[in-house]
C-alpha positions in Angstrom: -35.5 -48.8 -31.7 -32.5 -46.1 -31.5 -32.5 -44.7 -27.8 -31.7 -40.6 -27.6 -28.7 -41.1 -26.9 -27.6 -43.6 -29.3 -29.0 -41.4 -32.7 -26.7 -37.9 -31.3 -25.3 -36.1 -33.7 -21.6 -35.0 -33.5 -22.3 -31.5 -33.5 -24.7 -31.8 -30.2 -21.5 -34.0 -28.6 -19.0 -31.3 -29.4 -21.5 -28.8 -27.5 -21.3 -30.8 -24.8 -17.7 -31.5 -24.5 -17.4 -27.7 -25.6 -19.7 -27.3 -22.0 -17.3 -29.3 -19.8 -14.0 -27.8 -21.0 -16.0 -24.3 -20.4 -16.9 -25.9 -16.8 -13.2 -26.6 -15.8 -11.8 -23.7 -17.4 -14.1 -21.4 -14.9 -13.6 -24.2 -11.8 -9.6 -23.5 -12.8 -9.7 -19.6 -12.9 -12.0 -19.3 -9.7 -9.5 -21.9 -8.1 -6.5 -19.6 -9.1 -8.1 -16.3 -8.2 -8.9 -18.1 -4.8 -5.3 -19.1 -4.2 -4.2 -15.7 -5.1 -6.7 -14.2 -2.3 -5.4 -16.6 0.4 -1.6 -15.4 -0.7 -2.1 -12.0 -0.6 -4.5 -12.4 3.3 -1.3 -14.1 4.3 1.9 -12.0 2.9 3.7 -10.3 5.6 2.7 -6.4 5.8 5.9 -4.9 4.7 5.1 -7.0 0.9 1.7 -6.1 0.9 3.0 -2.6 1.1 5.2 -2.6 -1.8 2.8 -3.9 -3.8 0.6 -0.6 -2.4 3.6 1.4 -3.2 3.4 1.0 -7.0 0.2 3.0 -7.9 0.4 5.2 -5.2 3.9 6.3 -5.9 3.7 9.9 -6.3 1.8 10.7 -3.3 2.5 12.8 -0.6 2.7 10.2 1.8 5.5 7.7 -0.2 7.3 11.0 -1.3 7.4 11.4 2.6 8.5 7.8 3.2 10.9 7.8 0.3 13.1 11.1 2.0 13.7 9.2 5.1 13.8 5.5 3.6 17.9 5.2 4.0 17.6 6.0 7.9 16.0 2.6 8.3 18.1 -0.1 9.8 16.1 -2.5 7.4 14.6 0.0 5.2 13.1 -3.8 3.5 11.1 -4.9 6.3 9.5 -1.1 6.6 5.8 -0.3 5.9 3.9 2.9 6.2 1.1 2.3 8.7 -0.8 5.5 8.3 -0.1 9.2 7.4 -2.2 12.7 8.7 -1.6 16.4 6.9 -1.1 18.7 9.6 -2.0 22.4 9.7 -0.9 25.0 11.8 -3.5 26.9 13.9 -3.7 29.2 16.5 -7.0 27.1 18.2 -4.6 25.2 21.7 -7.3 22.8 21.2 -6.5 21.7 18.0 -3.7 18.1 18.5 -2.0 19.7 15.9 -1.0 22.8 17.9 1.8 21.0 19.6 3.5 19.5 16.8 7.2 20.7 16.4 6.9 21.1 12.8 4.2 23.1 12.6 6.2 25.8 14.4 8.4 26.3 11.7 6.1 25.7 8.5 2.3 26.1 7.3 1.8 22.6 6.2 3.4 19.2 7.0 2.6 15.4 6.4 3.6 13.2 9.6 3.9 9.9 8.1 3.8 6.7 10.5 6.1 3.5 9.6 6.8 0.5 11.0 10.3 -1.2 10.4 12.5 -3.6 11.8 15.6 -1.9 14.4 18.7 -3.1 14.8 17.3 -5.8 17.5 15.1 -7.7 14.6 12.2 -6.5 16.2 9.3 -4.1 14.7 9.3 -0.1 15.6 6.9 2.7 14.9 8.9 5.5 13.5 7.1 8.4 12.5 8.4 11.0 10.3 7.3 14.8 8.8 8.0 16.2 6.3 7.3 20.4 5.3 5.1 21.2 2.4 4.5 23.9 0.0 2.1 26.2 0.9 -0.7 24.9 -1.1 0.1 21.1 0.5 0.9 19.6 -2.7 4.0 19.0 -2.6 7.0 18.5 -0.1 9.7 20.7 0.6 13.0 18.5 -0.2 15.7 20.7 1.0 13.4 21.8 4.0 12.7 18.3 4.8 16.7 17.8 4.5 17.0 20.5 7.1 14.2 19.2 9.5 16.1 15.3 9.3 19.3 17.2 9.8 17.7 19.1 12.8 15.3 16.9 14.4 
């Protein structure tokens, strides 16, 4: 007498090879998704923010970067750390009372970067830049002026 095993039909073995090559191509995938992970947890921070620079291109804050990119010793090794929109007000408590720019225009973004210096070594650099009055947009040829100034 024919054990189970012995009496399989060849569609039930492909089903089962079909299984395991379904098996390892999910164990592969999840293996390579996994070593992606650990590459991007251990990219230095000035890669990692190129790779944020792509879809945020057009904001306010890489506009920002972008005017004062070429003052950089190693504009490469430079990453934007953080940004704040700033808005001028006549309250002394307000932080934003004190900021230089704000005495000259409505609106500005300060924009905070780290970047290597001429020593090898990482400084924060922070930079503003004016915007239009609606804070949408930056002010090129008054952000020119404030570089040129400040």
């Amino acid at each position: 007498m024919a054990t189970d095993k012995e009496v399989q039909s060849p569609h039930s073995i492909e089903d089962e090879l079909r299984r395991k090559l379904d098996t390892q191509k999910k164990a592969l995938i999840g293996g390579g998704i996994l070593v992606v992970l650990i590459g991007l947890l251990m990219t230095p921070p000035h890669i990692k923010d190129k790779l944020v620079a792509i879809p945020m291109y057009f904001t306010l804050e890489r506009q920002c970067f972008r005017e004062y990119e070429d003052r950089l010793k190693d504009p490469w090794s430079a990453y934007v750390t953080g940004s704040e929109l700033l808005k001028r007000s006549t309250d002394r408590n307000n932080p934003d009372y004190y900021e230089p720019i704000l005495s000259k225009y409505e609106k500005a973004i300060q924009v905070s970067v780290q970047a290597k210096n001429g020593f090898g070594a990482y400084d924060e650099q922070s930079f503003d830049c004016p915007l239009n009055s609606r804070g949408t947009a930056i002010l090129k040829d008054e952000t020119l002026m404030w570089r040129i100034s400040h």
